[in-house]
C-alpha positions in Angstrom: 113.6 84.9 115.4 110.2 86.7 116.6 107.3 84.8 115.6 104.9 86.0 113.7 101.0 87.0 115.3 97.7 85.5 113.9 95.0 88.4 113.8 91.6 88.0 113.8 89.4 91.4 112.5 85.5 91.6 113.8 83.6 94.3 111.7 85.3 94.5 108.2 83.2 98.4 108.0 85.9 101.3 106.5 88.3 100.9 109.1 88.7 97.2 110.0 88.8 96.2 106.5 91.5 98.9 106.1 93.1 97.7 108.8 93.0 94.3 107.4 94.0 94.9 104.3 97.0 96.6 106.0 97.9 93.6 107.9 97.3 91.4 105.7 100.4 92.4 104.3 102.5 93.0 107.3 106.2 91.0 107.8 104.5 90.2 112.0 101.4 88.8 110.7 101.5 85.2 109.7 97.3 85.4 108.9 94.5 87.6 108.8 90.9 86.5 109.3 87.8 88.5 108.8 84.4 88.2 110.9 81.9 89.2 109.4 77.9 88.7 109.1 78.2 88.5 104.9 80.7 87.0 102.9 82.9 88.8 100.0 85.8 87.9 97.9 89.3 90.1 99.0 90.1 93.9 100.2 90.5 96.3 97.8 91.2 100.0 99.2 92.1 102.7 97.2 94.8 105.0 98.6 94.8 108.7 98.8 97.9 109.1 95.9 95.6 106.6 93.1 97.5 103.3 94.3 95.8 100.9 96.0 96.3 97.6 98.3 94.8 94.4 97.9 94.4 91.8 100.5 92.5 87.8 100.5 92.3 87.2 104.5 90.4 84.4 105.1 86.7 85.4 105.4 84.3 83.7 108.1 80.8 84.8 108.6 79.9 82.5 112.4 81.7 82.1 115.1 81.5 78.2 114.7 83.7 78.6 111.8 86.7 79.8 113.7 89.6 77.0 114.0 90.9 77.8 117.3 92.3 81.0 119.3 94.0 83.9 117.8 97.0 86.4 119.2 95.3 89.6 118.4 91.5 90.5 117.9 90.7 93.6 116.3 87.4 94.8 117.1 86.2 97.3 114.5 82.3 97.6 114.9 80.4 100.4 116.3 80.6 101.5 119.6 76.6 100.6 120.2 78.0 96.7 118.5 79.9 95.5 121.9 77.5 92.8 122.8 77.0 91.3 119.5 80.7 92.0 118.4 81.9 89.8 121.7 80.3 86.6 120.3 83.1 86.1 118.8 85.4 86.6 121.5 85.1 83.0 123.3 86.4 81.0 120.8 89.1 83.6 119.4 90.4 84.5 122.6 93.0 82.1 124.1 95.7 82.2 127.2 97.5 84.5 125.4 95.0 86.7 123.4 94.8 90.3 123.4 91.6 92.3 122.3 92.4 95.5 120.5 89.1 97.7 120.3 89.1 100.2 117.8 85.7 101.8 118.6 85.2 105.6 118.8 84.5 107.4 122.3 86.6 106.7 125.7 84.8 104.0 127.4 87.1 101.3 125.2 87.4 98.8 128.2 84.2 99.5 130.1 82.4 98.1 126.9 83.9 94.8 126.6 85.1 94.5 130.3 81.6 92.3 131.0 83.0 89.6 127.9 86.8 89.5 128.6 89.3 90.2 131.2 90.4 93.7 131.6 93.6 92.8 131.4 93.5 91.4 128.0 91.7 94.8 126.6 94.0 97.1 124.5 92.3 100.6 123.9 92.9 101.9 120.5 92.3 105.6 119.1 92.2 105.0 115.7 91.7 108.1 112.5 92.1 106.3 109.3 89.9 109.1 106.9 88.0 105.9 104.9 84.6 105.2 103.3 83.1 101.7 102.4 81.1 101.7 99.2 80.6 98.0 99.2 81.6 95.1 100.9 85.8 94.9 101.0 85.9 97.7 98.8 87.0 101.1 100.2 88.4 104.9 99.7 91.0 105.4 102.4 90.6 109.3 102.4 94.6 110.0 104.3 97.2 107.7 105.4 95.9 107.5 109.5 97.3 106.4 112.6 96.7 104.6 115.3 97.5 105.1 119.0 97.7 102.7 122.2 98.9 102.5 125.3 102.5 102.5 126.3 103.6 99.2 127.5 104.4 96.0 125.9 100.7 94.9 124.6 100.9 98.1 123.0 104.1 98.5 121.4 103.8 95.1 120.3 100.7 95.9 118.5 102.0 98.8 117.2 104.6 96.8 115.7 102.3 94.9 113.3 101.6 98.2 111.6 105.4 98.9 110.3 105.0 97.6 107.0 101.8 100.1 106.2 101.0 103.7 105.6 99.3 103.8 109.2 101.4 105.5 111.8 101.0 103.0 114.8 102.7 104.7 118.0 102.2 103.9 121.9 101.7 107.3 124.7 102.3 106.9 128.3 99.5 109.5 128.8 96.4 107.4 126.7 93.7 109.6 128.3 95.0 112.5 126.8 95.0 111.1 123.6 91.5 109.7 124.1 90.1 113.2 124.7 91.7 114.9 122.1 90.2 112.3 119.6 86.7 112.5 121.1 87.0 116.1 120.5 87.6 115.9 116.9 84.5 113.3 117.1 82.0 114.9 118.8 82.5 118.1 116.4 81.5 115.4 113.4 77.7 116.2 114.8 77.2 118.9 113.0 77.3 117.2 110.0 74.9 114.3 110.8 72.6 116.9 112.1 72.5 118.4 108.9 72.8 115.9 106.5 75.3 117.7 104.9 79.3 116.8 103.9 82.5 118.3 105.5 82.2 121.7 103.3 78.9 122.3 106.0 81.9 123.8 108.2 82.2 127.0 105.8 78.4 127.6 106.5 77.7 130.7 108.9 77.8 129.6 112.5 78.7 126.2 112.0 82.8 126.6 112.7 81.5 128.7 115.9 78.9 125.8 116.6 81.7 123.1 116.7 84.4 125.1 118.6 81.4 125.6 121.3 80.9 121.6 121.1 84.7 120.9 121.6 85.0 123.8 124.7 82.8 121.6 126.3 84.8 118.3 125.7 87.3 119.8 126.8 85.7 121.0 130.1 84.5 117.2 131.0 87.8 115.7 129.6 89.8 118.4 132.1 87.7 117.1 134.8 88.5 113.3 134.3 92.2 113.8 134.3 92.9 114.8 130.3 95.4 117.4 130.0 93.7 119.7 127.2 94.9 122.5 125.3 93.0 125.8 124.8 93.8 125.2 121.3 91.7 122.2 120.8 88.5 124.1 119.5 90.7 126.2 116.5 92.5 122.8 115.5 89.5 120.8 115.2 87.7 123.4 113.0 91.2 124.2 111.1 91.1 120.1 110.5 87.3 120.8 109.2 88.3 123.2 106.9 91.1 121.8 105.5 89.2 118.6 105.1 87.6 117.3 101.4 84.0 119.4 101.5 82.6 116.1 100.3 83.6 113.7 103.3 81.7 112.2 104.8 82.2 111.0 109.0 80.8 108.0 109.9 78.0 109.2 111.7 76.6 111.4 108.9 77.0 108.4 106.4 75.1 105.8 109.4 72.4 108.7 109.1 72.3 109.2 105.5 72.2 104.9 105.1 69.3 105.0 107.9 71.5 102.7 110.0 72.2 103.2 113.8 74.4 106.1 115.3 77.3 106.2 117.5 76.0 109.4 118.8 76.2 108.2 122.2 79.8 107.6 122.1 80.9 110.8 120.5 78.5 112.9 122.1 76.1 111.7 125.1 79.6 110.4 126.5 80.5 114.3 127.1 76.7 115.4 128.5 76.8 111.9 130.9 80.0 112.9 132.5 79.0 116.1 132.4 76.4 115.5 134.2 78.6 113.5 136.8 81.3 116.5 137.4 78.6 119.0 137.4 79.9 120.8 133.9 77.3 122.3 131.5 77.2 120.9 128.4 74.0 121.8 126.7 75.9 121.7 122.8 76.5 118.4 123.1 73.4 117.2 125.2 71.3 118.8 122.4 73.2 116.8 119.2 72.7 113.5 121.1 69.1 114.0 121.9 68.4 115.1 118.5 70.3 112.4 117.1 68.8 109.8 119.4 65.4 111.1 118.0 66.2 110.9 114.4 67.3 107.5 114.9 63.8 106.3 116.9 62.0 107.8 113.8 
């Protein structure tokens, strides 16, 4: 009989307390534990068809409360969070821990690579649609999935998810997959730079504006070894339009609460290795400066 993992979320935001709420109720998960900086009582997420789930994983708010190492940590924070996020790594993380990261952007394991072995790191690409209107309490917008690397961290991980909506699967060609989710992010911009909801996409020259953003993703993600489709700029504006025209990304609702942006990993990451691999990318330089300044202010 497989034994069952213990799984210890950091960041219970939209996603990780989706994703704990999730697991929570999985048949490979003997417990759930929460980190995070304030405490609240249970999970509740509302799903897309009017049902919802409710969890009650054990809720810590220090990293001196933690009883001992865990199999899986799930780190859910922003990108920009890494250092502050990884102070709770030493005393989850045992001889046999993995560390999932569920961050946006492609630089995964170069962000927690200076707090735990490489080795240990599992990438995750991660697009569960979900807001958080207070603490444990959230709208999970569409089902979601989850993607890792082929191999047996991966698959194993993926396993925990069999019990839930999310559709957890592994690829043998991650970077790929990577890419392709960074350019569905780094289109998301366009709606922190103007403040406005997903229905922003039917203004003039906004679809045109976030096809030219993704063309240059997928110029930079060609050049580091993704294989992209021409098709990538339609899709992610057909996703747009199809979309609720009142969702809202998580870097337009950051903006809207005057909290910090992750415009560094959906969009600086594209202008930086553009920069490297000599590639023009003046769409995406622009949204990241812009954003960087709204931020300062």
């Amino acid at each position: 009989m497989t034994s069952k993992s213990s799984v210890a979320v950091v960041g219970p935001g939209a996603i990780g307390g989706t994703v704990a709420a999730w697991l929570s109720h999985s048949r490979g998960v003997a417990e759930v534990t929460v980190c995070a900086r304030t405490p609240f009582q249970g999970l509740v997420i509302e799903l897309p068809d009017g049902g919802r789930v409710e969890a009650t994983p054990r809720v810590i708010t220090a990293p001196g409360q933690v009883t001992g190492p865990v199999d899986w940590v799930v780190v859910a924070t922003k990108a920009y969070d890494a250092a502050d996020a990884a102070q709770w790594l030493s005393p989850l993380v045992g001889d046999r821990t993995h560390v999932a990261v569920f961050q946006n952007g492609v630089e995964h394991v170069e962000r927690f690579s200076p707090f735990v072995e490489a080795r240990r790191i599992l990438p995750v690409i991660v697009d569960i649609p979900a807001e958080r209107s207070a603490p444990g309490r959230i709208q999970q917008r569409r089902e979601g999935t989850v993607v890792v690397p082929a191999g047996d961290a991966g698959e194993a991980f993926a396993a925990l998810f069999a019990d839930s909506v999310i559709a957890a699967s592994a690829t043998g060609d991650f970077t790929t997959a990577a890419w392709t989710k960074l350019a569905l992010n780094c289109a998301g911009a366009v709606n922190a730079l103007t403040g406005l909801p997903g229905g922003v996409v039917r203004a003039d020259g906004m679809a045109e504006l976030m096809r030219g953003m993704v063309r240059e993703c997928v110029q930079v993600g060609r050049a580091v070894g993704a294989d992209l489709g021409d098709h990538l700029p339609d899709w992610v504006v057909e996703r747009a339009m199809t979309s609720p025209a009142d969702s809202v990304n998580s870097l337009l609702a950051d903006r809207l609460a005057g909290r910090r942006m992750e415009w560094d990993a959906r969009n600086g990451v594209i202008a930086r290795l553009g920069r490297v691999h000599a590639i023009p990318t003046p769409l995406n330089a622009m949204a990241a400066t812009v954003l960087s300044a709204i931020e300062r202010g």
